[in-house]
GUTIDREN-96276 format. One record per residue: x, y, z of N, C-alpha, C, CB in turn. Coordinates in steps of 0.2 Angstrom, whole numbers, plus 2048, in hexadecimal, padded with zeros to 3 digits. Glycine has a CB too. Example, Ala and Ser with C-alpha at 12.3 -4.5 7.8 and 13.67 -1.06 7.14 Angstrom:
2
8427E482783E7EA8278427F08278397EA82D/8407F58238447FB8248408008278467FD81D/
END
This chain:
415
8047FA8008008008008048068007FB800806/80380B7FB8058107FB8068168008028117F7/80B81B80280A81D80880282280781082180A/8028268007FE8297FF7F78257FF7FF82D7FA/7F58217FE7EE81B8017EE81D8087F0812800/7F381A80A7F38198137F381E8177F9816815/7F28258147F182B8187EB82C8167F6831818/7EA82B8107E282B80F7DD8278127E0829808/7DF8238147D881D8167D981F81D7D9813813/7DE8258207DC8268277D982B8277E182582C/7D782E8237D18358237CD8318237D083B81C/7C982B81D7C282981D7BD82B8247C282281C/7BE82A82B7BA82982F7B982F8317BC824834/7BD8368307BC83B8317B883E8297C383E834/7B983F8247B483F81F7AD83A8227B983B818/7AB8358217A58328267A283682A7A882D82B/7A78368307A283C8367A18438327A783E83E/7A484682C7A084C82C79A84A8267A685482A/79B84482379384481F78E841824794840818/79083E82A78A83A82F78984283278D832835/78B84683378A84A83778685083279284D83B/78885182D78285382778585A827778851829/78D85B82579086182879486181E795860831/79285D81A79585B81379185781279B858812/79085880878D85380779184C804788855802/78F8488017928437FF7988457F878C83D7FC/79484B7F67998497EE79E8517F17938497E3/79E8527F77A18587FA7A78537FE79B85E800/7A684F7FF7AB8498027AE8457FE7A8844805/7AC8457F87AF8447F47B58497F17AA8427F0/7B384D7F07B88517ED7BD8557F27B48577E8/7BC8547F87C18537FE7C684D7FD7BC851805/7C38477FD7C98417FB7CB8447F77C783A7F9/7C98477EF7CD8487E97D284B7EC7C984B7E3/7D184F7EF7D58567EE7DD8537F47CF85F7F2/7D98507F97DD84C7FD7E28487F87D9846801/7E08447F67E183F7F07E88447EC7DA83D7EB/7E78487EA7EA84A7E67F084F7E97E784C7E2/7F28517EF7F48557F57F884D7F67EE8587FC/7F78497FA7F98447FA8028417F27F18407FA/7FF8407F080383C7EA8068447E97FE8387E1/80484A7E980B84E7E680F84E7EC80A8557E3/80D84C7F281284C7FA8168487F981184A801/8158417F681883B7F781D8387F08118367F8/81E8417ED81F83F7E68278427E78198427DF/82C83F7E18338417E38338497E083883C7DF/82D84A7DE82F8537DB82A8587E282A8557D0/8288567E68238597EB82A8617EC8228527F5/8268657EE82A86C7F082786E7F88298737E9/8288717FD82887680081F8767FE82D87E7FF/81D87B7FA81787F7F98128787F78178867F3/8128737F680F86E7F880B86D7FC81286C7F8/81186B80180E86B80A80B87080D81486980F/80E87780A80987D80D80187C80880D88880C/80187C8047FA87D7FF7F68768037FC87C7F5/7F98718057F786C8087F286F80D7FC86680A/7F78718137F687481A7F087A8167FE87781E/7EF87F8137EB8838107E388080F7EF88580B/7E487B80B7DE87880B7DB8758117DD872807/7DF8728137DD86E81B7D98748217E786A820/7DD87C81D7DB8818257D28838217E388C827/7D388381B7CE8878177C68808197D188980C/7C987C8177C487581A7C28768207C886D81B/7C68788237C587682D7BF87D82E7CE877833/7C388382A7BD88782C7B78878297BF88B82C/7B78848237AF8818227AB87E8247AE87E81F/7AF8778287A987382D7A98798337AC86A830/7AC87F8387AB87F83C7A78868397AF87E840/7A588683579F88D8317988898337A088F826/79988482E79388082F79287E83579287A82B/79487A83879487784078F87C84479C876843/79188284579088A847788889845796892841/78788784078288C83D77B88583D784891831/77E88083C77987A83F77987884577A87583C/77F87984977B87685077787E854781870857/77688485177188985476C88685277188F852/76B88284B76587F84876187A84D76787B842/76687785076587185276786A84D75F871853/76A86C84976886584476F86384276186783D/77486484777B86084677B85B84C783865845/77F85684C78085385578585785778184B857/78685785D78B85B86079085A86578985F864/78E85386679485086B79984D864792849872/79F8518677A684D8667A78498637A884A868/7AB84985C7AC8438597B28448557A6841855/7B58418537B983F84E7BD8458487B5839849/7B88488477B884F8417B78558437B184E83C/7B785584C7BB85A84E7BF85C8507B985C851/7C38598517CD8588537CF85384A7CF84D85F/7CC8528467D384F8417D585383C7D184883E/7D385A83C7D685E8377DD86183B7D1863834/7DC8628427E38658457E78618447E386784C/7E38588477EB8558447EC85383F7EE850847/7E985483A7EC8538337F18598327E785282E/7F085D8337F48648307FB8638347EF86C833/7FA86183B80286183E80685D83A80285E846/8028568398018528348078528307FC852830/80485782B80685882480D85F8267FE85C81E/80D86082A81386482D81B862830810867833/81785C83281D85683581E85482F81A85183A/81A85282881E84E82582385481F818848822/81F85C82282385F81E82986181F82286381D/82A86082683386382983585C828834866834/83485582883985282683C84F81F83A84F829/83685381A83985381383D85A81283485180D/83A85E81684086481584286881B83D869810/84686481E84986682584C86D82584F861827/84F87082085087781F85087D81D85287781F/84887981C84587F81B83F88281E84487F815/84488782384188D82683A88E826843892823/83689082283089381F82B88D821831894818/82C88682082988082482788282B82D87B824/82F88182D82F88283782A88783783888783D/82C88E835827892837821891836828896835/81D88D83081688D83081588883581488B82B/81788383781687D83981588184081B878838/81A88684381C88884A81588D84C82588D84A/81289284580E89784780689284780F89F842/80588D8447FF8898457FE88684E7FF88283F/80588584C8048808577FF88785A81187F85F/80688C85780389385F7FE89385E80689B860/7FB8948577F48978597F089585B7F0899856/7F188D85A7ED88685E7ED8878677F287E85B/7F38888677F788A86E7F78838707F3890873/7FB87E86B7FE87786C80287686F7FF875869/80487787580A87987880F87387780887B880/80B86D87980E86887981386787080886387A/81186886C81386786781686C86580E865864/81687186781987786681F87786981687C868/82387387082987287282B86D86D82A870879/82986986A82986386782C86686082185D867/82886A85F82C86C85783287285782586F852/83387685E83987985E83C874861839880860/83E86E86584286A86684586886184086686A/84286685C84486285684886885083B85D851/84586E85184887484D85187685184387C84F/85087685785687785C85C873858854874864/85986D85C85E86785986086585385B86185A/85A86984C85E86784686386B84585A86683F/86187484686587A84586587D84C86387F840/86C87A84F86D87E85387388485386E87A856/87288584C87588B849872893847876889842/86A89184586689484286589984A85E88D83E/86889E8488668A38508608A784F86D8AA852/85A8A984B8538A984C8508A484E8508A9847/85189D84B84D89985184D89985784E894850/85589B85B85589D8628528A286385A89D864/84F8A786184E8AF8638478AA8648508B885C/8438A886083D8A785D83C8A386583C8A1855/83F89C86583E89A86A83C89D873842898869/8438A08708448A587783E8AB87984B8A9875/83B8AC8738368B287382F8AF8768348B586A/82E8A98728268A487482A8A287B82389C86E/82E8A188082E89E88682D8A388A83289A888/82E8AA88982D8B088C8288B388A8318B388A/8258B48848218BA8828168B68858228BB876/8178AF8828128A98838128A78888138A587E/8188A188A81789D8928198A389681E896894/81D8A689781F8AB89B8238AA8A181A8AF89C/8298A689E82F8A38A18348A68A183189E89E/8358AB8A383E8AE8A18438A98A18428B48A7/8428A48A68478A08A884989B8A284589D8AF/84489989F84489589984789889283E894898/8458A08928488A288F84F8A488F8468A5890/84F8A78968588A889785B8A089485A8AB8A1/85989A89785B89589485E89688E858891893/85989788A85A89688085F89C87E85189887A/8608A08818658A487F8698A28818648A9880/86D8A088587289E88987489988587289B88F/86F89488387388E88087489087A870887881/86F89287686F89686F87689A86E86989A86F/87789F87387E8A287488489B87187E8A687D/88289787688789187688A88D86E88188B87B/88488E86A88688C863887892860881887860/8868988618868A085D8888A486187E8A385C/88F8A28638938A68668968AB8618988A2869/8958AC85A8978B18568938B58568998B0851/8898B58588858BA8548848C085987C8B6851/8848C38558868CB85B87E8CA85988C8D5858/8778C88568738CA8578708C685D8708CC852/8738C085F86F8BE86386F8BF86A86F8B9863/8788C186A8798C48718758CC8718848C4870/8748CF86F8708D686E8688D58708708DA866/8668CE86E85F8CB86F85E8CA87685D8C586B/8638C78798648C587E8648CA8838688C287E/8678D08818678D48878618D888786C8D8887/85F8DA8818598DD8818548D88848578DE87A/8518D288284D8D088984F8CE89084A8CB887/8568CF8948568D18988548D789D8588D0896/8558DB8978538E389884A8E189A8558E9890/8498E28938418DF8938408DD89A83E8D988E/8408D689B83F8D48A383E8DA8A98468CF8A6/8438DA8A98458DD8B083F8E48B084F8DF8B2/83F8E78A883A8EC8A88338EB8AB83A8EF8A1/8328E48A782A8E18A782A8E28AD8278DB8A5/82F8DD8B282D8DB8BA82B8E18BF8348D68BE/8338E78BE8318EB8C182B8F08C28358ED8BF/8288F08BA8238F28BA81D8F08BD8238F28B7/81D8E98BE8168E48C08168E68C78178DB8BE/81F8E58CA81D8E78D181B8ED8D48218E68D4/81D8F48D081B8F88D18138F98D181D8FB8CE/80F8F78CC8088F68CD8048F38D38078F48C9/8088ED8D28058E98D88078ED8DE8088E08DA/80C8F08DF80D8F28E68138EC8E98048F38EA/8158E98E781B8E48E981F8E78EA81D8DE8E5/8208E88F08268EB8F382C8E88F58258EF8F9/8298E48FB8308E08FE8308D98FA8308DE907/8358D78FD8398CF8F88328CC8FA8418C98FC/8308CA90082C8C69048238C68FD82B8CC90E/8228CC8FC81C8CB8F881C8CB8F08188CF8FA/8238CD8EF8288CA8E78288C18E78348CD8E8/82A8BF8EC82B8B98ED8248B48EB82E8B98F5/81D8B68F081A8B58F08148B38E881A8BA8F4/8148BA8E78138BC8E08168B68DB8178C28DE/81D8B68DC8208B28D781D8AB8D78278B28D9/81E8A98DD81B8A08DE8138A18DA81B89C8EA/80E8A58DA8098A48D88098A58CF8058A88DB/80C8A98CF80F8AA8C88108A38C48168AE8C8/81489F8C781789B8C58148948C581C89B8C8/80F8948CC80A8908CA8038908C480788F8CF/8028968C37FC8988BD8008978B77F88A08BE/8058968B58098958B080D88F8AE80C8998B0/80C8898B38118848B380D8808AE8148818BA/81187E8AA81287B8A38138748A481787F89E/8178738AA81B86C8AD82186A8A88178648AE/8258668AD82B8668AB82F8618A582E8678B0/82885D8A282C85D89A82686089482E853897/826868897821869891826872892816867893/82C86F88D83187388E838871888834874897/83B87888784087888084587488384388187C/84786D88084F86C88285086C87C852866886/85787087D85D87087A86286D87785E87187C/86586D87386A86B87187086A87786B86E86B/87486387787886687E88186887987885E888/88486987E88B86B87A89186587F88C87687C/89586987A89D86587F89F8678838A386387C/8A48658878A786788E8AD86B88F8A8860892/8AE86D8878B28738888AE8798868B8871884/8A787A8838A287C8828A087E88B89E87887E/8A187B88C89D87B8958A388189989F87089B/8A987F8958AE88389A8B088B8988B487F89B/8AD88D8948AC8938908AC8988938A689388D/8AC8A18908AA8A78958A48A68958AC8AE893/8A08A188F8978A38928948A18988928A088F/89889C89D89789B8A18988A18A98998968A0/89A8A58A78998AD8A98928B08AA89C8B08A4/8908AE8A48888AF8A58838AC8AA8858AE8A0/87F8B18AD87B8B28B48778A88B38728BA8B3/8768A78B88728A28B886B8A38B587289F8BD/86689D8B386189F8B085B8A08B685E8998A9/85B89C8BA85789F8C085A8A78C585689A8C5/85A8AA8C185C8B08C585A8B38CC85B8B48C1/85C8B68D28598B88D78558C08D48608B88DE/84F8C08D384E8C68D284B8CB8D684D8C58CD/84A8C98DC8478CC8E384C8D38E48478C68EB/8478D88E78498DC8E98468E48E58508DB8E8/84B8E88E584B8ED8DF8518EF8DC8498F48E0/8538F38D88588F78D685E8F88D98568FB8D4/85B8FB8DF8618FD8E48658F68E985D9058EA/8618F38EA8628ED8EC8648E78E785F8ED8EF/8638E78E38658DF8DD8688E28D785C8D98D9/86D8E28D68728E58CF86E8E18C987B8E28CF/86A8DB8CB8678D88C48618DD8C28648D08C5/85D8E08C78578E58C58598ED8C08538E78CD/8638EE8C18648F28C18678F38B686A8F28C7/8648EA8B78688E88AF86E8E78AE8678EE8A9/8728E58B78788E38B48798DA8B187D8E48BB/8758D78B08728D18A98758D28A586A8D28A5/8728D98A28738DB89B87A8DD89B86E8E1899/87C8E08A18828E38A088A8DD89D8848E88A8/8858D88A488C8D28A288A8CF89A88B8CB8A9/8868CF8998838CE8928878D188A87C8D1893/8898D888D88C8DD8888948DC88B8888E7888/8968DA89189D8DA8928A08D388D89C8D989A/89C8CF89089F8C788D89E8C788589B8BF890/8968C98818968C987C89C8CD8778908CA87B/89E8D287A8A28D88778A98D38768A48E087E/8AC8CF87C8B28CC87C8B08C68778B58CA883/8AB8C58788AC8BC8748AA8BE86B8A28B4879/8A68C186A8A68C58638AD8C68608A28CD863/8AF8CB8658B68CD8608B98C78618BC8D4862/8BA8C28638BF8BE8638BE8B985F8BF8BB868/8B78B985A8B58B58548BA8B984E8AB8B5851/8B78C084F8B88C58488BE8C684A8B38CC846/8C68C584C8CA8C884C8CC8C08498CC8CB852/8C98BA84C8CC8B484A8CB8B18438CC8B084D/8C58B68428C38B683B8C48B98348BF8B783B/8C88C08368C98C48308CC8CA8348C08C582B/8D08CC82E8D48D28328CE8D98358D98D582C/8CE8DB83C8C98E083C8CD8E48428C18DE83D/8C98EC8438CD8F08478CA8ED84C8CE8F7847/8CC8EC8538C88EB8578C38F185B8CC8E885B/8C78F685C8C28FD8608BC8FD8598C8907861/8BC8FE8538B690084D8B28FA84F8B88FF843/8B38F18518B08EE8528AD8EE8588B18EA850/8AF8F085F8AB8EF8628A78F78648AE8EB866/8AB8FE8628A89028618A090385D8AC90485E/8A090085789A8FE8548948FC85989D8F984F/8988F285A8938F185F8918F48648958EC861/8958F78698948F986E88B8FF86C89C8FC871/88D90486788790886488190286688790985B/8828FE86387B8F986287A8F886887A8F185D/87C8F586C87A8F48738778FB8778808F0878/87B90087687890787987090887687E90F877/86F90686F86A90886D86590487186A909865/8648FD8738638F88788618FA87D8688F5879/8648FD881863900885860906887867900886/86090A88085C91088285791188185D914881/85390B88184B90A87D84890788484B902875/84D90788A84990689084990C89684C900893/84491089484391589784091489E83E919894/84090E89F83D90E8A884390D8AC8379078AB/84B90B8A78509078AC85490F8AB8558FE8A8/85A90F8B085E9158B08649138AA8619168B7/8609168A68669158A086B91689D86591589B/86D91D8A387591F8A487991B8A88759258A6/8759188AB87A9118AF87D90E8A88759098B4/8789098A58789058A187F90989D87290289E/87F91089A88191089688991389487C912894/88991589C89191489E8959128A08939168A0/89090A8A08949058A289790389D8939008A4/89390389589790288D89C90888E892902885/89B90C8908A19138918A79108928A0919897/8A790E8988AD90C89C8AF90689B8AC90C8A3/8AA9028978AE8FD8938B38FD88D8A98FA892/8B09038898B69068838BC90A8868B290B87F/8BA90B88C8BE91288D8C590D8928B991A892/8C39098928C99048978CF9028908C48FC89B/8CB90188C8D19018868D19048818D28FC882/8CF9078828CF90D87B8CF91587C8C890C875/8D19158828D291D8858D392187F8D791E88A/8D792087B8D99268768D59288718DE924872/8D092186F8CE9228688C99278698CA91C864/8C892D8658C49338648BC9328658C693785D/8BB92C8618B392A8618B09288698B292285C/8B592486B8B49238738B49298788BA91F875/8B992C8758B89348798B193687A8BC939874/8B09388738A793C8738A39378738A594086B/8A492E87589E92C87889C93087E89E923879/8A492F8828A39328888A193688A8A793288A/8A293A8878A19428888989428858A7948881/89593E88189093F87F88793B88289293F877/88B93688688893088688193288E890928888/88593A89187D93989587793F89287F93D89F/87894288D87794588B87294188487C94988B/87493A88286F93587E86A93587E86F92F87F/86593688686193288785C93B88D86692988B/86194288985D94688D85B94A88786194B893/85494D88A85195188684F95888884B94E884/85095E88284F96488384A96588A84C96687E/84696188B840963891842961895839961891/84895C89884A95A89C84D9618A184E954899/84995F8A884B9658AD8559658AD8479648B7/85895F8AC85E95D8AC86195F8A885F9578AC/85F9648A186196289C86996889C859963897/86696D89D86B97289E87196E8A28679788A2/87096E8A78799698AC87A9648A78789658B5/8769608A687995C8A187E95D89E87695A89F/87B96289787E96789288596A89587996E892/88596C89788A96F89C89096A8A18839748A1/88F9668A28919608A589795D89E88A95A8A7/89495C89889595989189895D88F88F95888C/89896288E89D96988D8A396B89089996F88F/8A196B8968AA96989C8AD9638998A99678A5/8A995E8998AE95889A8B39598908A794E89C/8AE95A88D8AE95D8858B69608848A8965884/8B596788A8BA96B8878C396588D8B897688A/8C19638938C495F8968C995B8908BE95C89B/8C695888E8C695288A8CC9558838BD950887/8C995A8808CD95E87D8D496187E8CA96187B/8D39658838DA9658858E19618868D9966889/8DB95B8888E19548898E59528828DD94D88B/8E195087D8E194E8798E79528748DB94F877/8ED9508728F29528718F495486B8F4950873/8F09548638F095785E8E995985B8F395585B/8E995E8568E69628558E19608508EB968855/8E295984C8DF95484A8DA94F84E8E4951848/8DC94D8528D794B8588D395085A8DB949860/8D495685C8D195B85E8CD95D85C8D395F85F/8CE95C8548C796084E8C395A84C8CA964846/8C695484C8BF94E84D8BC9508528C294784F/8BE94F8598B894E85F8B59538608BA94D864/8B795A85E8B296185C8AD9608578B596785A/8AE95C8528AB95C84B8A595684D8B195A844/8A79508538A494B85489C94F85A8AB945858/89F95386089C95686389895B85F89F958867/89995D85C89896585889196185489F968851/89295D84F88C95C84F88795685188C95D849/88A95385888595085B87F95685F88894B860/88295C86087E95F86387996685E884961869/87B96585787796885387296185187A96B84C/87395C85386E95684E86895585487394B84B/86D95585A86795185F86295686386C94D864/86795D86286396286686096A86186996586D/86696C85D86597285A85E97085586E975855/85E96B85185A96A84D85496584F85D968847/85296585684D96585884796A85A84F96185D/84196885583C96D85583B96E85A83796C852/83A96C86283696D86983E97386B83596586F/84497486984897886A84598186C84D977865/84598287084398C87084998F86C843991879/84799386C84B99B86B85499B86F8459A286F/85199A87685699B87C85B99687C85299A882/85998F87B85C98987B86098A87485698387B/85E98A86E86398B86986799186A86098C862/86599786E86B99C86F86F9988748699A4871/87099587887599287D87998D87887298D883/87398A87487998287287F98986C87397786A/87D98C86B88098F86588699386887A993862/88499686F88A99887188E99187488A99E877/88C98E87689198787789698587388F982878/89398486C89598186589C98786488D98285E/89A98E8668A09928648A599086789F998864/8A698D86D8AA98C8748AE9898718A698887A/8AB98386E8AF97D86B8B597C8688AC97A866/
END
């Protein structure tokens, strides 16, 4: 028997219940098998493609939502039966079905996983849904979207950080070169600690004692149990003995606040941009000739920009700790200079009551900075660097007065 027979003849009894159920007619069942029928032999054939198996899954959704139009509209009638049968659960598992048999004729291709991954969620199949990013993990444990992906539905959907922080870690573990996953990673760090902070503010969770509290209930209204969860690909034992193992554990202590737990503070993220900074350059240097200060100058930008999309955390912490990270080896370089000089001043705005000392703060350290600087080349970079960060970010801002452009303007002359 053919395989394509043999998947047919396990629809019949679902075909059956929708014509006993009077939800199709006969020659509407018929041309269901046809169409089966013929879905079938182009899967099973040596020229089948990709869009095959989606056009397959397409019919199967456009079917399903047929019988559940009719179903709707006859048992208000009264005149469908209603209990449970056969032809209400066999289109979902046909469609997983035809999903499973599409990832292992075409294991790499992407576009499958994804379809296959966004039917579970909407289903909210959870079971099957670990089941198909275990099998994604394990084929590509390369593919650093699938980790983000992962990492996103145990956070965004179960609402696990810990599971999350997992997938990143170990993901890091085989994608120790992608600067984007290490950046992902910090950013939902950041995220976290914002969400929590914020939740506790609302509730009113002050002390550890009713943080604590919270949490264990939390954890019960969400427990999924414990093999209905992503495992991972595991690594080798010189893999184990890595700098990544630098990184925070995944159950984090996160009780307290800011002033008390350096994790609420986003130092996470910080060890996150420390180790990613060292372990990056240490690909691209062994990779290809590169300056090192341009390369981690660059990066360093992306992580600040990371950072300054979190307006509830103190983001001049965060952002003079990449300062002092550059500035610990690269004291000279002029760009490093005017991060310095420019980096509290990112994140202030004309309305800001600060805004003036700030200004003024950035200006001392400005002309400080210059002075030091021992030719007259350096000197007209880091003027030309300052000079027009402070026309782009302030002079040519429409909320500027009158008053404000006459100060920055006598400043600019200073320069």
């Amino acid at each position: 028997m053919s395989k394509a027979r043999y998947y047919l003849e396990q629809t019949v009894p679902e075909l059956e219940d929708l014509q006993k159920k009077g939800l199709f007619e006969k020659q509407e069942i018929t041309q269901i098998m046809r169409r089966r029928t013929d879905f079938e032999h182009r899967l099973n054939s040596r020229g089948s493609k990709t869009r095959d198996y989606l056009k397959y899954v397409e019919f199967e959704e456009n079917l399903e939502k047929l019988r559940k139009k009719r179903y709707a509209r006859l048992s208000k009638a009264g005149l469908v039966n209603t209990k449970p049968s056969i032809s209400d659960w066999a289109s979902e598992r046909r469609i997983l079905f035809i999903f499973d048999r599409s990832i292992q004729k075409f294991p790499n291709d992407f576009l499958l996983w994804e379809n296959y991954l966004n039917f579970a969620k909407q289903r909210k199949i959870f079971k099957k849904i670990y089941t198909i990013y275990n099998q994604l993990l394990q084929l590509h444990p390369t593919h650093v979207q699938s980790w983000l992906n992962a990492a996103n539905f145990e956070y965004e959907v179960v609402g696990s950080a810990k599971n999350a922080r997992t997938l990143f870690q170990k993901g890091l573990r085989f994608n120790k070169d992608s600067s984007k996953l290490w950046i992902e990673y910090a950013l939902f760090e950041l995220s976290y600690i914002t969400k929590l902070l914020n939740r506790r503010k609302i509730l009113g969770l002050v002390t550890e004692k009713q943080q604590l509290e919270h949490e264990s209930s939390e954890q019960k209204g969400g427990d999924f149990g414990t093999d209905d969860m992503i495992k991972v690909p595991s690594f080798t034992r010189d893999e184990a003995r890595d700098q990544l193992n630098q990184l925070p554990d995944a159950d984090l202590n996160m009780l307290g606040n800011p002033e008390t737990n350096p994790a609420l503070r986003g130092d996470v993220a910080l060890t996150i941009f420390d180790i990613g900074m060292d372990t990056l350059w240490g690909f691209k240097k062994a990779n290809q000739m590169a300056n090192e200060f341009d390369f981690k100058y660059d990066l360093a930008l992306k992580f600040i920009d990371v950072f300054n999309k979190f307006t509830d955390l103190d983001r001049d912490y965060l952002n003079s700790h990449v300062v002092q990270y550059l500035t610990r080896s690269f004291s000279n370089e002029i760009k490093c200079v005017y991060l310095d000089i420019t980096i509290p001043l990112i994140n202030c705005s004309i309305k800001d009551g600060k805004f003036i000392e700030s200004l003024q703060f950035a200006t001392k350290k400005y002309l400080i900075f210059k002075k030091k600087l021992g030719n007259e080349a350096d000197q007209l970079e880091l003027k030309n660097l300052f000079t027009q960060f402070i026309i782009e970010r302030f002079l040519q801002d429409e909320e500027t007065d009158d008053k404000t452009k006459a100060l920055l303007n006598t400043i600019l002359k200073k320069l």
